[in-house]
C-alpha positions as CSV (number, residue, x, y, z in Angstrom):
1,X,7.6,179.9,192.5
2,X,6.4,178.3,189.4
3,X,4.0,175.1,190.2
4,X,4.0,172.2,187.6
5,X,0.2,170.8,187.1
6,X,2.3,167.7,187.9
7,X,3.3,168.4,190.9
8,X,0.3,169.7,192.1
9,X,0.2,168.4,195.9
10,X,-3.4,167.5,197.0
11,X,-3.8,169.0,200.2
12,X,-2.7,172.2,201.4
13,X,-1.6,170.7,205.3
14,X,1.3,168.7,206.4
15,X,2.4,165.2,204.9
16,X,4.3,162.4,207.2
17,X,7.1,161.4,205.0
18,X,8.3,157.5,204.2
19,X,10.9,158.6,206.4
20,X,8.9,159.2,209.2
21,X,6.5,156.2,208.9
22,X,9.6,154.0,208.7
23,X,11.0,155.2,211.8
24,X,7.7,155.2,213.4
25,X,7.1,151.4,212.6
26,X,10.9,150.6,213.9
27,X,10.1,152.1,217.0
28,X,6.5,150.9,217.4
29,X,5.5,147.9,215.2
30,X,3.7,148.3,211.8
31,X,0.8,149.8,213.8
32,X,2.6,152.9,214.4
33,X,3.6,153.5,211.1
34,X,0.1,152.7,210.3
35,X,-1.1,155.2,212.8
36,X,1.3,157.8,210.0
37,X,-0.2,156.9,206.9
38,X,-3.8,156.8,208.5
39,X,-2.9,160.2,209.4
40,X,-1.7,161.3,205.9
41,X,-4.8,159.7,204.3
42,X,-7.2,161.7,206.4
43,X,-5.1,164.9,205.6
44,X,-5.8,163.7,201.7
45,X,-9.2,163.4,202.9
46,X,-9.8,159.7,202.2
47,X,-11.7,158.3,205.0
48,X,-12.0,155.0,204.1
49,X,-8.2,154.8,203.5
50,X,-8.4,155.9,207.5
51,X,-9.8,152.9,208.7
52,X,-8.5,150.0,206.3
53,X,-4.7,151.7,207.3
54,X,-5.4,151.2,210.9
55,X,-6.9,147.7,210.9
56,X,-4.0,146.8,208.7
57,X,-1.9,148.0,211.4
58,X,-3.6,146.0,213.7
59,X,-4.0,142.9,211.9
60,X,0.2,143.7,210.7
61,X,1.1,144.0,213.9
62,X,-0.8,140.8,215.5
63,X,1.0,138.9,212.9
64,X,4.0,139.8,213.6
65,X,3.7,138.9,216.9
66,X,2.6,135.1,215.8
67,X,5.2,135.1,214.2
68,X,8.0,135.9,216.7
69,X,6.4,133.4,218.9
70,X,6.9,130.2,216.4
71,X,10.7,131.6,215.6
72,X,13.2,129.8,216.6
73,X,15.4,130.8,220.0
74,X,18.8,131.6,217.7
75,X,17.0,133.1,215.4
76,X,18.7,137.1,214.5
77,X,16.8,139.6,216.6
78,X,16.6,142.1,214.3
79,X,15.8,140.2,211.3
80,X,12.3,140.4,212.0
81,X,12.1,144.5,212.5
82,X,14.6,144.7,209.4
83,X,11.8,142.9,207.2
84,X,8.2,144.8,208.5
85,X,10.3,148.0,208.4
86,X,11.3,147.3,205.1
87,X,7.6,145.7,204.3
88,X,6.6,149.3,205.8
89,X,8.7,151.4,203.5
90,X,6.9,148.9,200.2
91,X,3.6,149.3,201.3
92,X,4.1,153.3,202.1
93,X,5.5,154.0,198.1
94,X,2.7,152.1,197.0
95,X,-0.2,154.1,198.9
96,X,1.2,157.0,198.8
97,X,4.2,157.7,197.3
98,X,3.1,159.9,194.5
99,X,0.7,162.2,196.6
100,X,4.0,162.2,199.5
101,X,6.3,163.2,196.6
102,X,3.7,165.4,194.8
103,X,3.3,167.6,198.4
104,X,6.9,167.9,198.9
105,X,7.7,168.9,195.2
106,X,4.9,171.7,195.3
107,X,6.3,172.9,198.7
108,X,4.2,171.4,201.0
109,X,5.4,171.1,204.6
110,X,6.2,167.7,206.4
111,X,4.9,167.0,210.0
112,X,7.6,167.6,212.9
113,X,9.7,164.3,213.4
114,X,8.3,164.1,216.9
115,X,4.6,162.7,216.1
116,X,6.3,159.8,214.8
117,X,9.0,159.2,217.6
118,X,5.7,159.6,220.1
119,X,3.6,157.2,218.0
120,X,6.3,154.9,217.8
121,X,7.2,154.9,222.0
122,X,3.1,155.3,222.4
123,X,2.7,152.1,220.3
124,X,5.3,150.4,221.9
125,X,4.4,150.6,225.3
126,X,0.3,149.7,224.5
127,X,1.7,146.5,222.7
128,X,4.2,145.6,225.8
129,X,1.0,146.7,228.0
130,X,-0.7,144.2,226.2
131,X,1.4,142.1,226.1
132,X,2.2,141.6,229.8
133,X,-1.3,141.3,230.5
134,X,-1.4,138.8,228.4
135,X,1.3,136.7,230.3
136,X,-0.1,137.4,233.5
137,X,-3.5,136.3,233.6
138,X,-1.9,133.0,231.4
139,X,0.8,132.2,233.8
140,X,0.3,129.3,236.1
């Protein structure tokens, strides 16, 4: 196979595709699709793209959260996952889209589909842990 300079992928391991971190962050919150592009950054070997991916997951995903708790009781359940899945998918082209696309067009492999379906369900159930913690020791 003939590789284009162009498409010259910039790490020799495995990429998460948009794909993947979309349906991780559907599953789990914008923290577990962070958890996805963290990991891709630190296969691109950015480091500090690690840790500003996670805390934007964090911070993302504590927003969110807010957010549901000021919406109104009629409001469309999955509107809200519709719009940080969506906000996910943006954010995702714009990091890294072209090193994503660049990997898959010189060949490069893409991680197995169940890292994101376990970051997604891990995600999920630290958040609900959290979450019911939360209620309990607020309760009256």
């Amino acid at each position: 196979m003939i590789e284009n300079p162009e498409t010259k992928s910039e790490t020799s391991g495995e990429l998460f595709s948009v794909g993947q971190i979309i349906l991780a962050t559907l599953i789990g919150s914008p923290l577990a699709g962070s958890l996805l592009l963290a990991g891709n950054y630190r296969e691109l070997r950015k480091t500090g793209a690690v840790w500003r991916s996670l805390g934007l997951g964090v911070f993302s995903t504590t927003v969110v959260f807010v957010i549901a708790l000021w919406l109104p009781s009629n409001f469309p359940n999955s509107a809200l996952p519709f719009a940080y899945c969506f906000g996910m998918r943006q954010l995702a082209i714009r990091l890294q889209g072209t090193p994503i696309s660049n990997h898959f067009s010189a060949g490069g492999q893409k991680r197995s589909w169940a890292i994101p379906v376990a970051a997604g369900i891990g995600s999920l159930a630290l958040i609900l842990s959290m979450a019911s913690t939360v209620w309990f020791f607020s309760a009256p």
